[in-house]
C-alpha beads as a LAMMPS data file, in Angstrom:
LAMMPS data file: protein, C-alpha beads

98 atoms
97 bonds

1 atom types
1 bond types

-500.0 500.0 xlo xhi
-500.0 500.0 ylo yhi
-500.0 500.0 zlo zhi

Masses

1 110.0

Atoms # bond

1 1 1 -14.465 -5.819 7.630
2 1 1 -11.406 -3.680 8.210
3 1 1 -9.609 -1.258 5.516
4 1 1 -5.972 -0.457 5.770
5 1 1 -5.749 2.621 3.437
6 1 1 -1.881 3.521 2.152
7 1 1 -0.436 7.049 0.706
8 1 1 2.359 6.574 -0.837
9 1 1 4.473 9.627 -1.501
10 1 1 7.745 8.681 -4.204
11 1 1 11.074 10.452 -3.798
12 1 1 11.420 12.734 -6.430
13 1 1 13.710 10.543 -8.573
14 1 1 11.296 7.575 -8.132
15 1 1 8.400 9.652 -9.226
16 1 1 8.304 8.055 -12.513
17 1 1 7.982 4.757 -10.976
18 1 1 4.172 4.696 -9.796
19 1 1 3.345 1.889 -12.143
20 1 1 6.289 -0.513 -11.082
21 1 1 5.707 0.369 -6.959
22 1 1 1.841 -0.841 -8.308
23 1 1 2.781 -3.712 -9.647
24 1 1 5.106 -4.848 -6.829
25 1 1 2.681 -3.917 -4.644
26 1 1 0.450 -6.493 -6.234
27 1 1 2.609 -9.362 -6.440
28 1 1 3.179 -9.058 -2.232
29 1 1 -0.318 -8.400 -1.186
30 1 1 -1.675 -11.805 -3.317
31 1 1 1.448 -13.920 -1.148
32 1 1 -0.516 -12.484 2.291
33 1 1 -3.493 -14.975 3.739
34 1 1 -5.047 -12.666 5.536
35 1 1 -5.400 -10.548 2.812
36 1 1 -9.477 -10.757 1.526
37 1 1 -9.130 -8.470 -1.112
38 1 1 -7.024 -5.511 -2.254
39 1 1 -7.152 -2.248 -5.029
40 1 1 -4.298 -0.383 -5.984
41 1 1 -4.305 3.089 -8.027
42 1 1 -2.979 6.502 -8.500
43 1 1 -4.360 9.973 -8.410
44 1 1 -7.508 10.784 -10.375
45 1 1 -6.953 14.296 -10.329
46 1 1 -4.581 17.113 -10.000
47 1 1 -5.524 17.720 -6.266
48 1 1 -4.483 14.141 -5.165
49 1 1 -1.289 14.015 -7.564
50 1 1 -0.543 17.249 -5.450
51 1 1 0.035 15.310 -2.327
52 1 1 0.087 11.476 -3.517
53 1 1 1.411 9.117 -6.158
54 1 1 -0.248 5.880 -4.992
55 1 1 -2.967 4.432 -3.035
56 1 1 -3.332 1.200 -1.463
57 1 1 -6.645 0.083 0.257
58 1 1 -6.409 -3.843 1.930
59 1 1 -9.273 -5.445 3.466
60 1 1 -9.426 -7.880 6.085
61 1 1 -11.654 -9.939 7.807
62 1 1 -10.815 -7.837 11.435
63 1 1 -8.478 -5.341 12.997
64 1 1 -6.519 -8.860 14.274
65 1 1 -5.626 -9.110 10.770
66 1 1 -3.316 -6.261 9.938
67 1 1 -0.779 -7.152 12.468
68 1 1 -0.050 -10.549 11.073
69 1 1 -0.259 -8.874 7.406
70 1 1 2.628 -6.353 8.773
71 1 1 4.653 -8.769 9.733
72 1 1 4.283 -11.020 6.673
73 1 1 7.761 -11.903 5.582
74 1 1 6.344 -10.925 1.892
75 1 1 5.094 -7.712 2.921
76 1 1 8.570 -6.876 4.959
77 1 1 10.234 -7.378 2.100
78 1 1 8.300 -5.246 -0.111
79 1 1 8.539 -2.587 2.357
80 1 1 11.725 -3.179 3.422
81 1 1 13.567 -3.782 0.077
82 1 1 11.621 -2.432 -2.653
83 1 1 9.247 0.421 -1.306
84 1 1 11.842 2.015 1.612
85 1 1 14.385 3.534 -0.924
86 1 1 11.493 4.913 -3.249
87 1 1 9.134 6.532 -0.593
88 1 1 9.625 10.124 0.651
89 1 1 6.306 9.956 3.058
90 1 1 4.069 7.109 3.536
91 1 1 0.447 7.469 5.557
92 1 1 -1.896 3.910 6.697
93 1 1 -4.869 4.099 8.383
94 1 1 -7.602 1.270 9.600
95 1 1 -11.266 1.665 9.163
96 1 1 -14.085 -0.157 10.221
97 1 1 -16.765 -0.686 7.439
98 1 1 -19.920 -1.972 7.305

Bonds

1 1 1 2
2 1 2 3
3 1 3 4
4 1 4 5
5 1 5 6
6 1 6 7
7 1 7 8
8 1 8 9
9 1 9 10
10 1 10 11
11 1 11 12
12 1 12 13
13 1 13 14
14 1 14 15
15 1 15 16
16 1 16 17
17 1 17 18
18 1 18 19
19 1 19 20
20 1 20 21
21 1 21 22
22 1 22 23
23 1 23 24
24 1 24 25
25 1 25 26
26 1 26 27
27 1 27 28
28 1 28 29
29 1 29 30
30 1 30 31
31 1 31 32
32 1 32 33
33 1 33 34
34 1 34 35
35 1 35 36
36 1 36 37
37 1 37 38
38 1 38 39
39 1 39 40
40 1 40 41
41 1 41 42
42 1 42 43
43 1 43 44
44 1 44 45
45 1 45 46
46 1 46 47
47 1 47 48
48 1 48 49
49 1 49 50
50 1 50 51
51 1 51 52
52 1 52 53
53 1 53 54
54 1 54 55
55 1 55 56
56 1 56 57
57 1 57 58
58 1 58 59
59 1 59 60
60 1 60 61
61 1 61 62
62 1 62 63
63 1 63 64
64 1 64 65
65 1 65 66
66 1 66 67
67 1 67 68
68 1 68 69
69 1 69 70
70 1 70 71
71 1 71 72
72 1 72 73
73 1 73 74
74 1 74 75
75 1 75 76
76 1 76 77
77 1 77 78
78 1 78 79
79 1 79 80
80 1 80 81
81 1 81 82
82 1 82 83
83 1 83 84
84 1 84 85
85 1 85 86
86 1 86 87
87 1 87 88
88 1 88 89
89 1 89 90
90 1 90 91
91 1 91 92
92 1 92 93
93 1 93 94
94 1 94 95
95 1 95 96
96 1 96 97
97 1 97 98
């Protein structure tokens, strides 16, 4: 099993926006096959809210996965159209897991 982990980072005039970039964020990840399973949240605590406004963690069968999941037309044109003109920084990394 692989774990794509997201950081999402709003511009500051988009801050207020966490719960519509969740939602949308939902509705692109359940049009993705190779998508096994997905959470979505924001910060718990004033530490992460420091540095973060959402977090996206996306599971897939193997590293093979993410590529195709990338280059989903539904997941280009989240990021493309929706996320792009919100986001001020935006971090993804892959893990392994047991």
């Amino acid at each position: 099993m692989v774990e794509r982990y997201v950081f999402l980072r709003l511009k500051k005039e988009h801050a207020h926006e966490s719960a519509k970039v969740m939602n949308e964020a939902r509705r692109a990840l359940e049009q993705i096959p190779r998508v096994v399973s997905f959470s979505i949240g924001a910060p718990a605590d004033e530490h992460a809210s420091d540095a973060w406004d959402v977090c996206m963690r996306v599971c897939f069968q193997s590293i093979y996965d993410v590529e195709p999941y990338r280059v989903h037309p539904a997941h280009r044109r989240f990021v493309d159209e929706f996320l792009k003109p919100r986001i001020d920084v935006v971090k993804a990394w892959n893990f392994t897991m047991d």
